[in-house]
N, C-alpha and C positions, 0 to 999 in steps of 0.2 A: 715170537722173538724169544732166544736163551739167552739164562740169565749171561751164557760169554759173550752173544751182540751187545747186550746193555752196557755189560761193563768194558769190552771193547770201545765202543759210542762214548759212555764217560770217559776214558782216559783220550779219545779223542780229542774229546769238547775241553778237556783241564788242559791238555798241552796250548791247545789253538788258543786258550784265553793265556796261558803262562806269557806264551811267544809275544800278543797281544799289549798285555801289561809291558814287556822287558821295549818292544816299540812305541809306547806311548811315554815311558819313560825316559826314553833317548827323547822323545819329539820334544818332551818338557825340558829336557835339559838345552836341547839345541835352540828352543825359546828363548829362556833365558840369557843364553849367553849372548843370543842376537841382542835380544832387549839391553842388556847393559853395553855391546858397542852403539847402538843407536843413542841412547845416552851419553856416551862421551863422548860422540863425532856429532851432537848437536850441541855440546859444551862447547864444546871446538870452534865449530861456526860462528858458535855467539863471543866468543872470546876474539876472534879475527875479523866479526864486522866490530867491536868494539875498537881494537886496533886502526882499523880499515879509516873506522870516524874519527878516529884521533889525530891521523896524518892528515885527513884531507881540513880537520878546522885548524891545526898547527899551524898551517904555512898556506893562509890565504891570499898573500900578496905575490908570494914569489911568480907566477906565471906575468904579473904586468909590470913586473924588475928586470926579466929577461927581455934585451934584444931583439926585432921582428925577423922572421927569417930572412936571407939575404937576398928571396926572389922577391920581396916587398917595398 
């Protein structure tokens, strides 16, 4: 092997980790960004079953104040 295979081979090997690195970088960014919408679409959730339980203890009478339907 000459020494232009070697260093042909090295600038192989440095591009292929460059490229490498530039996608492991994207993956890390595209991580993150998921990570913090999962965080606020589970704020979310929890925010509207709070809601969800606030309406249904509100107005625990109103279903036996209404009327029976008219087939009854």
């Amino acid at each position: 092997m000459t020494d232009d295979d070697i260093k042909r081979r090295l600038e192989s090997l440095e591009t292929r980790i460059m490229h490498q690195d530039a996608a492991l970088d994207e993956l890390t960014r595209t991580l993150l960004s998921q990570e913090q919408l999962m965080n606020k679409q589970v704020e979310t959730i929890k925010y509207l079953e709070k809601q969800i339980q606030a309406l249904g203890t509100s107005n625990p009478g109103t279903t036996t104040d209404e009327p029976p339907p008219p087939h009854y």
